[in-house]
C-alpha positions as CSV (number, residue, x, y, z in Angstrom):
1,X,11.5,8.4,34.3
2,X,11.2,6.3,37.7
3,X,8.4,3.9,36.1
4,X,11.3,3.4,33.2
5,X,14.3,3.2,35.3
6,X,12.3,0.4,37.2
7,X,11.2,-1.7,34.3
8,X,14.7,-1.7,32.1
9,X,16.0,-3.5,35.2
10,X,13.3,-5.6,35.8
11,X,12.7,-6.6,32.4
12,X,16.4,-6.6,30.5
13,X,15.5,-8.2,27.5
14,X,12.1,-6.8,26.8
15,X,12.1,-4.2,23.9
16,X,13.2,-0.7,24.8
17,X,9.8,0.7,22.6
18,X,7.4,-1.3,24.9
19,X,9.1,-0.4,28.1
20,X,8.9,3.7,27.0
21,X,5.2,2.7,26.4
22,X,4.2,1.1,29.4
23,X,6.0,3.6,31.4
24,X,4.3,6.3,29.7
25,X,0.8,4.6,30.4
26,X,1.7,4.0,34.5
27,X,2.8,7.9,34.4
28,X,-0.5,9.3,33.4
29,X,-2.0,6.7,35.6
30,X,0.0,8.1,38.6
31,X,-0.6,11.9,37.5
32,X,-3.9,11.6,36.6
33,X,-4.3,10.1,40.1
34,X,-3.2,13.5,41.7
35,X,-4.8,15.9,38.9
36,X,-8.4,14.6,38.5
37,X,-9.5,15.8,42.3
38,X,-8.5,19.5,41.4
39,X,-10.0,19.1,38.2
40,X,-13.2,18.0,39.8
41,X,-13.1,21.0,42.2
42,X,-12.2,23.3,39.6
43,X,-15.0,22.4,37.1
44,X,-17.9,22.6,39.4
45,X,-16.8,26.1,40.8
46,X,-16.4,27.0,37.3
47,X,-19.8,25.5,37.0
48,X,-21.2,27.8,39.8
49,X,-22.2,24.7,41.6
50,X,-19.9,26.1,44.9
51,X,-18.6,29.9,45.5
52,X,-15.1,29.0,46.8
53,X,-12.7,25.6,46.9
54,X,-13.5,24.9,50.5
55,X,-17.3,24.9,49.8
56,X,-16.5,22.6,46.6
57,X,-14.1,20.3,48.2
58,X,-16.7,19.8,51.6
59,X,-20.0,19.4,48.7
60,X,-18.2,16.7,46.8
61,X,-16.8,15.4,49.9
62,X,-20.2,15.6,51.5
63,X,-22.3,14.2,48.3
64,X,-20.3,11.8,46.9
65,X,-17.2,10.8,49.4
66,X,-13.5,9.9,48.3
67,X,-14.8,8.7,44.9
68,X,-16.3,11.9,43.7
69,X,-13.3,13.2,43.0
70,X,-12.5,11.3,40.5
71,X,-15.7,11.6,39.1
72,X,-14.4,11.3,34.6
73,X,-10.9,9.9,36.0
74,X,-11.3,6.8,33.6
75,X,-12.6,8.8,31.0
76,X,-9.7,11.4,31.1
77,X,-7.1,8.3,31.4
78,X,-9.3,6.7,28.1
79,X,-8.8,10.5,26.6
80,X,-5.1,10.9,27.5
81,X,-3.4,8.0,27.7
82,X,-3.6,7.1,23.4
83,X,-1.3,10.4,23.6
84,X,1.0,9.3,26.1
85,X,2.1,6.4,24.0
C-alpha cells in the first residue's frame, strides 16, 4: 500500500493497472528482502547442516558473510514475483 500511495502521486496520469503492478513487484522486492535470510537459516537446519539458529546464523555468517543469506533471493523473486502481478 505505501509503494502505491507513493507512485499515484508521483505519477497522476499513469494507468492505475501499471501502478498496482509495479507496486506489487517493489513489495515482494522489499519482503523478500526480510524473508530470504530466515528462509536460509531455516532450510539448512532443516537440512541438518546446523543443530540450532545461532549455530546456523554464525556458519552462514562465518562461510559466506552478509550475502549468504540471500543465497536463491533472485531465484525466489524470479519464482514469486510473476504471482504478485
Amino acid at each position: 500500500e505505501i509503494y502505491k500511495e507513493a507512485l499515484l502521486k508521483r505519477f497522476s496520469t499513469t494507468p492505475p493497472a501499471l501502478i498496482y503492478a509495479l507496486s506489487a513487484v517493489l513489495g515482494d522486492v522489499t519482503g523478500s528482502g526480510w524473508l530470504c535470510p530466515s528462509e536460509v537459516v531455516k532450510q539448512q537446519m532443516q537440512a541438518g547442516m546446523y543443530p540450532s539458529t545461532l549455530k546456523a546464523v554464525q556458519g552462514i555468517w562465518n562461510k559466506r558473510g552478509f550475502s549468504g543469506f540471500y543465497q536463491g533471493y533472485l531465484g525466489g523473486l524470479a519464482r514469486d514475483v510473476p504471482f504478485r502481478v
